[in-house]
Steps between C-alpha positions, in 0.01 A plus 500: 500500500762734618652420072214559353424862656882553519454800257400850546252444200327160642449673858364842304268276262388314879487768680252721217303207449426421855401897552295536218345084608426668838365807382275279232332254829480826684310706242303202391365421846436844553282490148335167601428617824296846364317352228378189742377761788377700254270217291433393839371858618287529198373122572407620838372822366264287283360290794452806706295642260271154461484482862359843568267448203328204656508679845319803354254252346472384904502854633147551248353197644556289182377111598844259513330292223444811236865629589665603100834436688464166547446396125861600363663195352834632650483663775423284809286645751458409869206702749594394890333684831655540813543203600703397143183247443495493112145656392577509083745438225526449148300292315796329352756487746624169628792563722623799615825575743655793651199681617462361867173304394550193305124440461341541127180399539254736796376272814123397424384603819622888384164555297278480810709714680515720193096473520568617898710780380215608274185490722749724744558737322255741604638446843865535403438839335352633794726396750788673442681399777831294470790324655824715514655350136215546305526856574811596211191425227154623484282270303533516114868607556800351313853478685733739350778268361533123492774220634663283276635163466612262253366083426351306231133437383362225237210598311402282226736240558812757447674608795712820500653743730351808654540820617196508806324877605312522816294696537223577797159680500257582736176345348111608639365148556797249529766746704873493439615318155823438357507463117808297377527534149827381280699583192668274265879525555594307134599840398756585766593150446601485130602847464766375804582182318536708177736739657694220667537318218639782296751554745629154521529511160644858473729519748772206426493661157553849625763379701648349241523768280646724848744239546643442097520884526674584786739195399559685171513866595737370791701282226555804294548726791779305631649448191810723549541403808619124356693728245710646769536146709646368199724795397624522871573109485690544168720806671524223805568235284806721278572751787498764291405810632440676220235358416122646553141387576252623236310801595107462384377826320260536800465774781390210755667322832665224273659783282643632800601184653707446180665856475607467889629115409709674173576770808623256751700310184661859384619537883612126595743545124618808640565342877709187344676747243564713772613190671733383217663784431563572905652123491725627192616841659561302852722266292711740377548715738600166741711376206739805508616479874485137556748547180718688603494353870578158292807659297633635831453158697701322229773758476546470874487132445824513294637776616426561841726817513260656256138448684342820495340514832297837450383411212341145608328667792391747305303234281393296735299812649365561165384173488350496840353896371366323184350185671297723782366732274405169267361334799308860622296511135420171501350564807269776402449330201355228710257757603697539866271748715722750741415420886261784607701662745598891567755668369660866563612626150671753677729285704540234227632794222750604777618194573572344136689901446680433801862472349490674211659742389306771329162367609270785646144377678252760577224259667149580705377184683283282276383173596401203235365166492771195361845348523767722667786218291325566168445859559861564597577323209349726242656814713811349472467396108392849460790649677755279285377574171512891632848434614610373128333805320542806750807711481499651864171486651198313576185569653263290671170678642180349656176629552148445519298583222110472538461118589823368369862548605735632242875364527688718228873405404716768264825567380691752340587284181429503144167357562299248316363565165114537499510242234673226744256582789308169532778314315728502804270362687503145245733251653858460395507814329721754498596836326832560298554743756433286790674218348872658457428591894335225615793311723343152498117608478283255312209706415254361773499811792210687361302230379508336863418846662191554228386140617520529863336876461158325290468199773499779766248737317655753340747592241827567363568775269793651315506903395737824540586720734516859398879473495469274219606171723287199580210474731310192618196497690353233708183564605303215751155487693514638864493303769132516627580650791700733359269637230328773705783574691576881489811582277798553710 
């Protein structure tokens, strides 16, 4: 089961069908329901108005045996007193049920009493006086309104079902009377059946046609999606990255789902050529001073009295250089977060200047959220690359600046061309300039402070001082505390 509505389009086709199947039983109840109250009100309606013609026949004084009500072929009639004794019915009935009095044929002895009735009547209409419920009717009065139930009645042999009005009147010479008089419910009945049987019929087929066309508009609707499966199992299947899902000429959630797939493509290429080509620089930049360290080792291997000491140390910390900043960017390329603690910018900047010569820090106390060791590390990659540039002086202010804290770093050098401004910031490059200066430098110091500055928040930016020399700005989130603190 779980197979065979393993697909967004088999559960969709289920899941319409079974709505619209629920909504069909609902509605058709609903219909069957009205139209079999309704025949059945105007059945009733029907008997009610028999019944109170044969009880205004009774109210005039009409004799049971020349009663017009009693001769209908269809509509069974029933008179009963008080005491439910049976006193007339129709000539043809034969059985009758639902009406409280099974009897169809009067008791014998009800003609003398009827005679009784009769030769009182004089009596009755002068005495006025009655028990306490015969006092709702005055004589020749019909109840307003009738009671209903449902049964069956066999005239003639047939036997059918009926809708029963009774109805009670307040006759001169034989007292309280109920007329039950019935209606022939074989309307209500086949108009039901009718209405059932069309729905049987109609609504597999209806459902049908719901389910073949939710199967097909869901088919065709999904369509690109198995496009793109297959295309993003072909780029699995070659791993190339180049490749792109097809983008359907719509303006709908698929369309989009394929532009941010092509999206997601476009950046993974650029994160493994990225990758690639940071594998390629790291190679050659490791290749040069584990080079020359190697040429060194085996001269001192030969010729012991020629081992250049210096030199080999001076390698080996390259190396060891090279390998943390290698080990730092793979770190934040692995998506490292800093550990949320405070940090003084003030403080750090004058302790990474501390010991430099040239290095001027004009600081106000401004506290930030992140890692004091990465931090400290894009001061002091800051302060190195100012150190290479600047011909006499650098200047390192911090301040607060609405809610972030600006850490600006400048020299009196050539500056960098506005051309090179977000190029410096690529890894393993480096300018002409920088390059004939750069003692040992492999190109990574300003990428690794750009990096740390985006996982803390904020941003790393090269421009010019008015002098002409370089500036660069790092500008991070205050610390929460901190952010309506008054400036100092």
């Amino acid at each position: 089961m779980s197979r065979l509505f393993g697909s967004v389009r088999s559960r969709a086709t289920l899941g319409a069908t079974l709505v619209v199947a629920v909504a069909l039983v609902a509605a058709g109840a609903a219909v069957l329901l009205s139209l079999r109250a309704n025949l059945t009100g105007e059945a009733g309606t029907r008997a009610e108005r028999s019944a109170q013609a044969v009880a205004s026949e009774l109210a005039a004084r009409i004799p049971l045996d020349k009663l017009s009500g009693l001769d209908a072929e269809d509509v069974p009639v029933q008179i009963v007193d008080e005491d439910g004794v049976l006193l007339a019915a129709s000539e043809d009935l034969e059985r009758i049920s639902g009406t409280g009095t099974a009897e169809v044929t009067p008791a014998p002895t009800r003609s003398g009493a009827d005679d009784d009735r009769d030769r009182g009547d004089d009596d009755r209409d002068d005495d006025s006086g009655r028990s306490g419920d015969d006092e709702s009717l005055e004589p020749g009065e019909i109840a307003q309104g009738a009671s209903y139930t449902n049964g069956t009645a066999t005239i003639d042999g047939d036997t059918e079902d009926y809708r029963f009005a009774a109805v009670e009147v307040e006759t001169p010479d034989r007292g309280r009377l109920t007329v039950h008089a019935g209606s022939p419910l074989a309307a209500e009945h086949s108009a039901v059946g009718t209405a059932l049987t069309a729905m049987l019929i109609g609504f597999p087929l209806l459902l049908g046609v719901v389910a073949g066309v939710t199967w097909l508009v869901t088919g065709r609707a999904l369509r690109p999606v198995e496009g793109i499966r297959r295309e993003m199992a072909a780029i699995t299947a070659s791993e190339d990255l180049r490749r792109r899902v097809p983008e359907p000429a719509t303006h709908d959630e698929i369309a989009r789902l394929a532009r941010t797939t092509n999206a997601t493509l476009a950046a993974l290429e650029a994160s493994v050529e990225r990758q690639r080509s940071f594998v390629a620089d790291a190679s050659h930049e490791l290749r040069s001073p584990i080079a020359s360290l190697r040429t060194q080792l085996e001269v001192a291997a030969a010729h012991p009295e020629l081992l250049d000491l210096d030199g080999a140390v001076e390698d080996t910390v390259r190396l060891q250089n090279l390998a943390g900043d290698l080990l730092l960017l793979a770190r934040l390329d692995a998506g490292e977060r800093p550990v949320g603690t405070r940090v003084d910018l003030a403080a750090l900047a004058r302790e990474e200047a501390a010991g430099r010569e040239g290095v001027t820090v004009e600081a106000e106390p401004v506290e930030v959220s992140g890692s004091r060791g990465q931090l400290g590390r894009v001061l002091a990659n800051l302060l190195d690359n100012a150190e290479r540039h600047a011909r006499e002086r650098i200047t390192v202010t911090v301040r607060r600046e609405g809610g972030e804290a600006v850490v600006g770093v400048a020299d009196d050098g050539e500056g960098v061309a506005e051309a090179d401004r977000e190029r410096i910031f690529e890894r393993f490059v480096r300018l002409d300039a920088a390059r004939s200066r750069d003692d040992g430098g492999a190109g990574l110091g300003l990428a690794i402070a750009r990096d740390v500055a985006v996982r803390h928040g904020g941003t790393l930016t090269a421009g010019a001082t008015p002098a002409g020399g370089a500036l660069f700005e790092l500008r991070l989130p205050l610390a929460d505390a901190d952010r309506g603190a008054p400036r100092a």
